[in-house]
MMTF fields as JSON, N, C-alpha, C and O atoms, coordinates in Angstrom:
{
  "mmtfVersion": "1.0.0",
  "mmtfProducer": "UNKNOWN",
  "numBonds": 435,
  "numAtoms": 436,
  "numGroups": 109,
  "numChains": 1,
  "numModels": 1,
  "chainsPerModel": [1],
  "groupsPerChain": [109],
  "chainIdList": ["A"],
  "bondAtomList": [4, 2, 8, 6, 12, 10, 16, 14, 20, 18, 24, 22, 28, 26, 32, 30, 36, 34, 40, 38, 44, 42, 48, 46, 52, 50, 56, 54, 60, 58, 64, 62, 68, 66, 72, 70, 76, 74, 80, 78, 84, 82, 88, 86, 92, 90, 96, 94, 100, 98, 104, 102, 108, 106, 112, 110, 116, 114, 120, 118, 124, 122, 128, 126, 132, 130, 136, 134, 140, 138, 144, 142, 148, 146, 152, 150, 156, 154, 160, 158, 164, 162, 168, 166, 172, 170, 176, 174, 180, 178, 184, 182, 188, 186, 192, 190, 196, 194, 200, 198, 204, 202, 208, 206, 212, 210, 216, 214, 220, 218, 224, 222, 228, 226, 232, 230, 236, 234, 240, 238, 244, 242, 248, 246, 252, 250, 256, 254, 260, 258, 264, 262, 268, 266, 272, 270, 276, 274, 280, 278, 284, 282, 288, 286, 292, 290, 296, 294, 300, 298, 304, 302, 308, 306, 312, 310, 316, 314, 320, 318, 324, 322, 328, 326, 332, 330, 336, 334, 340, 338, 344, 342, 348, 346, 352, 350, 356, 354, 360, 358, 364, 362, 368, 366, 372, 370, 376, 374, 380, 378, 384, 382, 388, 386, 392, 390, 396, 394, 400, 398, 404, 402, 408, 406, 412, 410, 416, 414, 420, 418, 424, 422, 428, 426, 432, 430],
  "bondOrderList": [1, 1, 1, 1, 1, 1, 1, 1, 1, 1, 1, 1, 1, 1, 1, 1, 1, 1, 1, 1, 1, 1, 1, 1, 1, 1, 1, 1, 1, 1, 1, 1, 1, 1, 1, 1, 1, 1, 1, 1, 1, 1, 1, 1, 1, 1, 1, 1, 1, 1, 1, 1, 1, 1, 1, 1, 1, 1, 1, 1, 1, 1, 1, 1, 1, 1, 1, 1, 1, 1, 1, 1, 1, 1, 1, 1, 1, 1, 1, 1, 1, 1, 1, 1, 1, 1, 1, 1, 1, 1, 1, 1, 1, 1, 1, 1, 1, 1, 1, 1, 1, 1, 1, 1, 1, 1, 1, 1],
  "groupList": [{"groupName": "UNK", "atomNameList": ["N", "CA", "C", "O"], "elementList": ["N", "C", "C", "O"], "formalChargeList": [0, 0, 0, 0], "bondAtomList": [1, 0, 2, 1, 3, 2], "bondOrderList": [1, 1, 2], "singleLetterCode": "X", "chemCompType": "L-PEPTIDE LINKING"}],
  "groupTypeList": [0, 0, 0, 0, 0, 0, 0, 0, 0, 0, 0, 0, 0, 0, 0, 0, 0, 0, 0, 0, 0, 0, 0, 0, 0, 0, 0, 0, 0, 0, 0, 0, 0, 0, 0, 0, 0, 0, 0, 0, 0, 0, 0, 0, 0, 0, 0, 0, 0, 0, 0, 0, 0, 0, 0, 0, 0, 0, 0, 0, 0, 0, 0, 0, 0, 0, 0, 0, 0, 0, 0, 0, 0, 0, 0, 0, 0, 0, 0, 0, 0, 0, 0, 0, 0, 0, 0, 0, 0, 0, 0, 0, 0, 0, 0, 0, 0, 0, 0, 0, 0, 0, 0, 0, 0, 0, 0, 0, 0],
  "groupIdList": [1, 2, 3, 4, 5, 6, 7, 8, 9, 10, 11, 12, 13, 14, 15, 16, 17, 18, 19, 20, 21, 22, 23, 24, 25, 26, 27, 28, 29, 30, 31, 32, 33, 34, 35, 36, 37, 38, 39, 40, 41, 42, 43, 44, 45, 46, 47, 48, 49, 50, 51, 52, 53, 54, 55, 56, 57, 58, 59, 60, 61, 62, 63, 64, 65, 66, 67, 68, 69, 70, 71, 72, 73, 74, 75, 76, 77, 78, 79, 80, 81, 82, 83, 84, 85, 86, 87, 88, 89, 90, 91, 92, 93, 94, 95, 96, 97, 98, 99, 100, 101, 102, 103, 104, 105, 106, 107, 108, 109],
  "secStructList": [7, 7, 2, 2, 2, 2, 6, 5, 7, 7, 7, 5, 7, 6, 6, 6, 1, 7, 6, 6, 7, 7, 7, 3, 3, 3, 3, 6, 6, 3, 3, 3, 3, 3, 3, 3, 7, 1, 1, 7, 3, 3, 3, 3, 3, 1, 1, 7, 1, 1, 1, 1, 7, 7, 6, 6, 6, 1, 7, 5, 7, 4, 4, 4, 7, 3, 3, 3, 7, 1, 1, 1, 7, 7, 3, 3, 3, 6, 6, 6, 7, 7, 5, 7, 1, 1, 1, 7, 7, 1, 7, 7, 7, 3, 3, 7, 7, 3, 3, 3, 6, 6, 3, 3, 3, 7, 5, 7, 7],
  "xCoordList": [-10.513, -9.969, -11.034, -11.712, -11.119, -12.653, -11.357, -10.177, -12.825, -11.791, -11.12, -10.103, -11.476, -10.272, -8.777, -7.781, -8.693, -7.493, -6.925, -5.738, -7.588, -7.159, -6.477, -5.279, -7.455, -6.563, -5.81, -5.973, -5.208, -4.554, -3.472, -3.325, -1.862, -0.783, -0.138, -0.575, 1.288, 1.552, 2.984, 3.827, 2.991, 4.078, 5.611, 6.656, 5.339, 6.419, 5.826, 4.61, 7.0, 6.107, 5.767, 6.797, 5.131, 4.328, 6.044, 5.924, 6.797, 8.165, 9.189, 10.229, 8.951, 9.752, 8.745, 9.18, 8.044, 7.847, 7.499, 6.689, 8.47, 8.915, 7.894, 7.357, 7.368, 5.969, 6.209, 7.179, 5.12, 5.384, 6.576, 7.257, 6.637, 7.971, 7.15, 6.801, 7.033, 6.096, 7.253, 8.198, 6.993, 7.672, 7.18, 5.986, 8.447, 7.739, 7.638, 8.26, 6.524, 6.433, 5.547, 4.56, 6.535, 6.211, 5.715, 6.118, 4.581, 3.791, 3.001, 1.813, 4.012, 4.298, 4.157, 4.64, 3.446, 3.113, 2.86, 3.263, 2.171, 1.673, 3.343, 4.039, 3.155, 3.883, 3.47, 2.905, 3.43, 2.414, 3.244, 4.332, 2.805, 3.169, 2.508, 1.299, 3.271, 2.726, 3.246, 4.428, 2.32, 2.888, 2.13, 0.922, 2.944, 2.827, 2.665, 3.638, 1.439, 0.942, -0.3, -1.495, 0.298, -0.955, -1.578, -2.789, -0.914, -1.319, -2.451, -3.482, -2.001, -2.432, -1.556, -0.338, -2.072, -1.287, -1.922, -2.744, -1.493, -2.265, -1.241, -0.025, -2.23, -1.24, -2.205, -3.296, -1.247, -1.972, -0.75, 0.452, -1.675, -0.429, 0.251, -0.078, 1.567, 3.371, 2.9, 2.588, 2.8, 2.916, 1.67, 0.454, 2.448, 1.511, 0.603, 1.169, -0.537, -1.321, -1.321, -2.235, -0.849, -0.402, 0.928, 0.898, 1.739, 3.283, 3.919, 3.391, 5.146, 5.687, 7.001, 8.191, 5.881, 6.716, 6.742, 5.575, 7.531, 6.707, 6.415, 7.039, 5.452, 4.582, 5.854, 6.033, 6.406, 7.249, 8.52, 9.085, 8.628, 9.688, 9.79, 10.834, 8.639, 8.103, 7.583, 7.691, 6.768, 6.947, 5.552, 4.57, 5.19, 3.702, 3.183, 3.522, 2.396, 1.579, 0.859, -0.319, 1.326, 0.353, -0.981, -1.955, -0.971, -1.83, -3.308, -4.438, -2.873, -3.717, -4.353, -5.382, -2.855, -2.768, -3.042, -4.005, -1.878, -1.695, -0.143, 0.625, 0.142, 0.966, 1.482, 0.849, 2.596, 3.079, 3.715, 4.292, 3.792, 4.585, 5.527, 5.383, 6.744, 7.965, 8.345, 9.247, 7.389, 7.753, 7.052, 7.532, 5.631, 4.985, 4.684, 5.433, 4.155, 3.949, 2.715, 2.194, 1.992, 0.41, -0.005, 0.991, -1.131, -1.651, -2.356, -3.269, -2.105, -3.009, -3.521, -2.807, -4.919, -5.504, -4.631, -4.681, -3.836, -3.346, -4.657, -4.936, -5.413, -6.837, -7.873, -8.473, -7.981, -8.511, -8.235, -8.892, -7.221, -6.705, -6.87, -6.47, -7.916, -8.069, -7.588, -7.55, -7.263, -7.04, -7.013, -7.863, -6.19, -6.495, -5.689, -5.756, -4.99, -3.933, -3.878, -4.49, -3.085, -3.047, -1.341, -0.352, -1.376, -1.66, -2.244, -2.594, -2.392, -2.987, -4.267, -4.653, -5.248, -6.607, -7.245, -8.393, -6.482, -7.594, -6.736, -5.547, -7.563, -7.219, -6.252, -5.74, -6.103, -5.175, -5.91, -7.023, -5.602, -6.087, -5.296, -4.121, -6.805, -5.938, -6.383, -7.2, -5.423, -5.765, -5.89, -5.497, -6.804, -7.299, -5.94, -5.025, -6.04, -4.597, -5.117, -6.175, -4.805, -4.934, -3.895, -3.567, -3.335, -2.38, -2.882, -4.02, -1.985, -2.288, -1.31, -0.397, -0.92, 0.121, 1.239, 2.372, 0.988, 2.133, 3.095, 4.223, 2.1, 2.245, 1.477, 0.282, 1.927, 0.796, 0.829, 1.835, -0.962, -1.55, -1.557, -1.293, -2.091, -2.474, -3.271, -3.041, -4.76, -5.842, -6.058, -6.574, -5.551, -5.728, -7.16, -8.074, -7.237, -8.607, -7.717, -8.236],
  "yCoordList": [-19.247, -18.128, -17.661, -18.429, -16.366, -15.896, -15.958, -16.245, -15.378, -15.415, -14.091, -14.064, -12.982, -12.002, -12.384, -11.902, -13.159, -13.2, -14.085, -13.899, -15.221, -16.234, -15.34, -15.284, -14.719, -13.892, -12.395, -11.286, -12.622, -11.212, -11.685, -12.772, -10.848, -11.53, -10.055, -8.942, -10.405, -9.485, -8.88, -9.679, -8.116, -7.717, -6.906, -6.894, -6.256, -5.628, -4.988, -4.873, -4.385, -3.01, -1.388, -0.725, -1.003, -0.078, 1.107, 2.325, 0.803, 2.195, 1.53, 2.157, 0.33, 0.036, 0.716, 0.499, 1.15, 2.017, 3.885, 4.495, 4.125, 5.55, 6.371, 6.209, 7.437, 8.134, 8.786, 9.493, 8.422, 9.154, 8.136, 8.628, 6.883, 6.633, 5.049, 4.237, 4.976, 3.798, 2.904, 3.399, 1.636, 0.374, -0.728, -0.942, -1.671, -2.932, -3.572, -3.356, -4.866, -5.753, -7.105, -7.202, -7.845, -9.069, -9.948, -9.885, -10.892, -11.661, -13.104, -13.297, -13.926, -14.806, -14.478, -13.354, -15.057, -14.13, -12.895, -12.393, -11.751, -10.824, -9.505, -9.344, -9.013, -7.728, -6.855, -6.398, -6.077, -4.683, -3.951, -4.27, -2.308, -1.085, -0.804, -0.943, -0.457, 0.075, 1.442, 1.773, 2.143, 3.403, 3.563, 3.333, 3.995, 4.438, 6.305, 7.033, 6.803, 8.234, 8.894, 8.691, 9.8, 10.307, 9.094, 8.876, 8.578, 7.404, 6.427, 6.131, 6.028, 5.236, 4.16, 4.32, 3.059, 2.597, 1.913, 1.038, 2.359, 1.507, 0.538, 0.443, -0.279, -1.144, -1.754, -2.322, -1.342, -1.64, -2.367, -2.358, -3.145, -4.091, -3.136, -1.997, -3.533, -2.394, -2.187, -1.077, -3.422, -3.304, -2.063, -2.252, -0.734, -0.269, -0.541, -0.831, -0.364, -1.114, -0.084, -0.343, 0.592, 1.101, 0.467, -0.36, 0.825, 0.029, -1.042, -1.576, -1.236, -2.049, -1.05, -0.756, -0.817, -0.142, -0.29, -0.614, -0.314, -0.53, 1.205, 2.266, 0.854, 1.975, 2.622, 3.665, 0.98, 1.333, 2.546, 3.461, 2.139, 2.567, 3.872, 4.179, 4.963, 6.518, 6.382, 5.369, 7.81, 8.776, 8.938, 8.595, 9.224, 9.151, 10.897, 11.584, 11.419, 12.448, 12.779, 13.038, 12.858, 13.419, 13.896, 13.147, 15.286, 16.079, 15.04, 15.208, 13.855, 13.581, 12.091, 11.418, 12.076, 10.64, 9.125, 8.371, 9.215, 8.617, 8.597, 9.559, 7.154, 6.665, 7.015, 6.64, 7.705, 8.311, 7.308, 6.707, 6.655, 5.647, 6.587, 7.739, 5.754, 6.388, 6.521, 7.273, 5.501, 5.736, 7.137, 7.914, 7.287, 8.488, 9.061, 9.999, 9.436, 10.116, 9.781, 10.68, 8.733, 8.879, 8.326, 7.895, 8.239, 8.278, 7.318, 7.069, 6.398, 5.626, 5.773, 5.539, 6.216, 6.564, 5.298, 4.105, 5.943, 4.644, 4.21, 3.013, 4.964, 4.325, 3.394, 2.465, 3.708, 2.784, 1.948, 0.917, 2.249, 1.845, 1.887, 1.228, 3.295, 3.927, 4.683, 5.864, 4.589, 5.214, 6.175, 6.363, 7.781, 8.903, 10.281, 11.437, 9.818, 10.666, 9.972, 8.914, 10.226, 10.457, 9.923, 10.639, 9.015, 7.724, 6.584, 5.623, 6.782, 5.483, 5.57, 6.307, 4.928, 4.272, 3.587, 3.904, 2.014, 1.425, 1.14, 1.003, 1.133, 0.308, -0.443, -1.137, -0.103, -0.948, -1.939, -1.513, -2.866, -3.47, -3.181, -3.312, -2.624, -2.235, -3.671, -4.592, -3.235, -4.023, -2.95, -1.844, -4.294, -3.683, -3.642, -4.466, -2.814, -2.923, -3.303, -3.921, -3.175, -2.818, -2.896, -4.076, -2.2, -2.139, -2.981, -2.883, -3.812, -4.725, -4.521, -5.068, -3.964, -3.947, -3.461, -3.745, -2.66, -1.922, -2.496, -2.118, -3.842, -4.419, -4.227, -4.211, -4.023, -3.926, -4.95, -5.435, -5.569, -6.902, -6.017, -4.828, -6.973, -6.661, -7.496, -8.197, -7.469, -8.223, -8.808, -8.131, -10.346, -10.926, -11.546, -11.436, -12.23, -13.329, -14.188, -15.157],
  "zCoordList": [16.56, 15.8, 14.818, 14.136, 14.808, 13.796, 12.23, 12.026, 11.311, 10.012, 9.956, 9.262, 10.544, 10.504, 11.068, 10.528, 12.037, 12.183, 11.405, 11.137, 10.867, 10.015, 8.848, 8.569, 8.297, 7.089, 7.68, 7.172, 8.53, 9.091, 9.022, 9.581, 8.064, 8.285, 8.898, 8.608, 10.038, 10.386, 9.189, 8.781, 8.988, 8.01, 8.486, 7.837, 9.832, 10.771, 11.701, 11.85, 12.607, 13.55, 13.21, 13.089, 13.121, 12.558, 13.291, 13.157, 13.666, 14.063, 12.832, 12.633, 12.023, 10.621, 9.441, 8.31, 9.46, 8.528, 9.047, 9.745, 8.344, 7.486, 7.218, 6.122, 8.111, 8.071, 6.647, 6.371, 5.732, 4.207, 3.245, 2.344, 3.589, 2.644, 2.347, 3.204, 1.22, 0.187, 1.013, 1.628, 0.9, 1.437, 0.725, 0.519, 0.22, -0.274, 0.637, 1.677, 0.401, 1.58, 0.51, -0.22, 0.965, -0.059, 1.238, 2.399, 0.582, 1.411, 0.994, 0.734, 1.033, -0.879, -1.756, -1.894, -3.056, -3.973, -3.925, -4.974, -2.919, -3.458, -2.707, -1.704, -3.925, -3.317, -3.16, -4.153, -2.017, -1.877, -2.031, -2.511, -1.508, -1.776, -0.309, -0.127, 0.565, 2.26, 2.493, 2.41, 2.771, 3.148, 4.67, 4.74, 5.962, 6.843, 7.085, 6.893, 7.476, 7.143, 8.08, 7.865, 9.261, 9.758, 10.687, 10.734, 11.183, 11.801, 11.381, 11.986, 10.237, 8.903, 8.56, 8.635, 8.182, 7.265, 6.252, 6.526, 4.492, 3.837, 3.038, 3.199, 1.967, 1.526, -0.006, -0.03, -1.219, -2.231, -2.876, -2.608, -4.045, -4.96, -5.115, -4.783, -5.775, -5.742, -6.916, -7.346, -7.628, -9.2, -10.056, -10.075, -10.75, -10.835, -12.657, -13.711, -12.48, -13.325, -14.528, -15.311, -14.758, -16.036, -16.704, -17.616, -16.289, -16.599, -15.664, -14.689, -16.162, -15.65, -14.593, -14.705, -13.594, -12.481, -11.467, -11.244, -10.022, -8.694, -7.824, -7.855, -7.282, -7.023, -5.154, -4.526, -5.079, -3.606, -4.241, -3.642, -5.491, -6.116, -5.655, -5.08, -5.835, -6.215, -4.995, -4.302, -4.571, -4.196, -3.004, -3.662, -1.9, -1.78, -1.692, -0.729, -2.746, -2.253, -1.322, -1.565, -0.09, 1.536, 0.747, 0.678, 0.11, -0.202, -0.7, -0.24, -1.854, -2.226, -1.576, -1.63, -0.864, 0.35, -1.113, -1.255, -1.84, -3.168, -3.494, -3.524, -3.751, -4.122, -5.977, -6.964, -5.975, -7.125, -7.38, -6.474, -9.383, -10.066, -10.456, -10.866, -10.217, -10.694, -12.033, -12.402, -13.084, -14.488, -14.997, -15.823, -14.207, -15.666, -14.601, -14.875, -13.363, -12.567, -12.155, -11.495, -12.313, -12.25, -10.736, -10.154, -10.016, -8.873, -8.652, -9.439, -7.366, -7.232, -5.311, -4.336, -5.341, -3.826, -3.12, -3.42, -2.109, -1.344, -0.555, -0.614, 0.105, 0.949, 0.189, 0.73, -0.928, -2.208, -3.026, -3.171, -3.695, -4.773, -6.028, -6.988, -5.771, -6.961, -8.183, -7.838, -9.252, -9.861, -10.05, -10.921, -9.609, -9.277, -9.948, -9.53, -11.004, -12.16, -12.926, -12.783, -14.174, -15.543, -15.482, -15.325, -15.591, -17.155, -16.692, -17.377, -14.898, -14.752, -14.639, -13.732, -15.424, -15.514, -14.907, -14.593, -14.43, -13.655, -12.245, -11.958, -11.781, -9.663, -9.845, -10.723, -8.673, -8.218, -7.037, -6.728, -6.501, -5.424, -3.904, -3.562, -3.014, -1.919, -0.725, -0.747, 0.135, 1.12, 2.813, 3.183, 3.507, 4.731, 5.827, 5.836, 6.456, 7.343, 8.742, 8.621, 9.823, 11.384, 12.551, 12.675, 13.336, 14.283, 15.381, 15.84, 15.782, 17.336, 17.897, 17.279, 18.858, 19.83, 19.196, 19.584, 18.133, 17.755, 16.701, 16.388, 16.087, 14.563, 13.82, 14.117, 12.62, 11.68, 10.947, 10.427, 10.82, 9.627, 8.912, 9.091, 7.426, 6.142, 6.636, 7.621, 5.662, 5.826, 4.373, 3.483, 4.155, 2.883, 2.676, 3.494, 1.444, 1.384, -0.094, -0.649]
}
């Protein structure tokens, strides 16, 4: 087994997520924020790093392809996890995705 698959967990099938609709997806400790989009899927921590909000909670902007917090409105690049509106400041942490047979991993370390 190489180490990509070692750290590849599968999380569901890519027809359980909701084209455009944030999704939590807990994976022991970590809880993400997954949005399925454009035949995409990304996946950043939920928790958004300005407040105490989850990012699955709100909303995803197609346009800016960014995950909207439901407390203040601010943006985080779902492809990055960048910080990308106003009130939020710093990253978020994203993770790597990939489809196999019509599941989608998250790619941990």
């Amino acid at each position: 087994m190489n180490t990509i698959e070692q750290k590849s967990v599968p999380i569901g099938k890519l027809d359980d997520f909701e084209d455009g609709a944030p999704t939590r997806v807990d994976i022991g400790p970590l809880r993400l924020c997954v949005v399925h989009h454009a035949d995409q899927v990304y996946a950043v921590d939920d928790l958004c790093t300005h407040a105490h909000a989850f990012l699955s909670d709100g909303e995803f902007d197609a346009d800016e392809c960014a995950m909207e917090c439901p407390l203040h409105g601010g943006l985080v690049d779902a492809r990055t996890g960048k910080a990308c509106g106003a009130p939020i400041t710093r990253d978020a942490r994203a993770y790597a995705t990939r489809v196999v047979d019509g599941e989608v991993h998250v790619i941990i370390d």
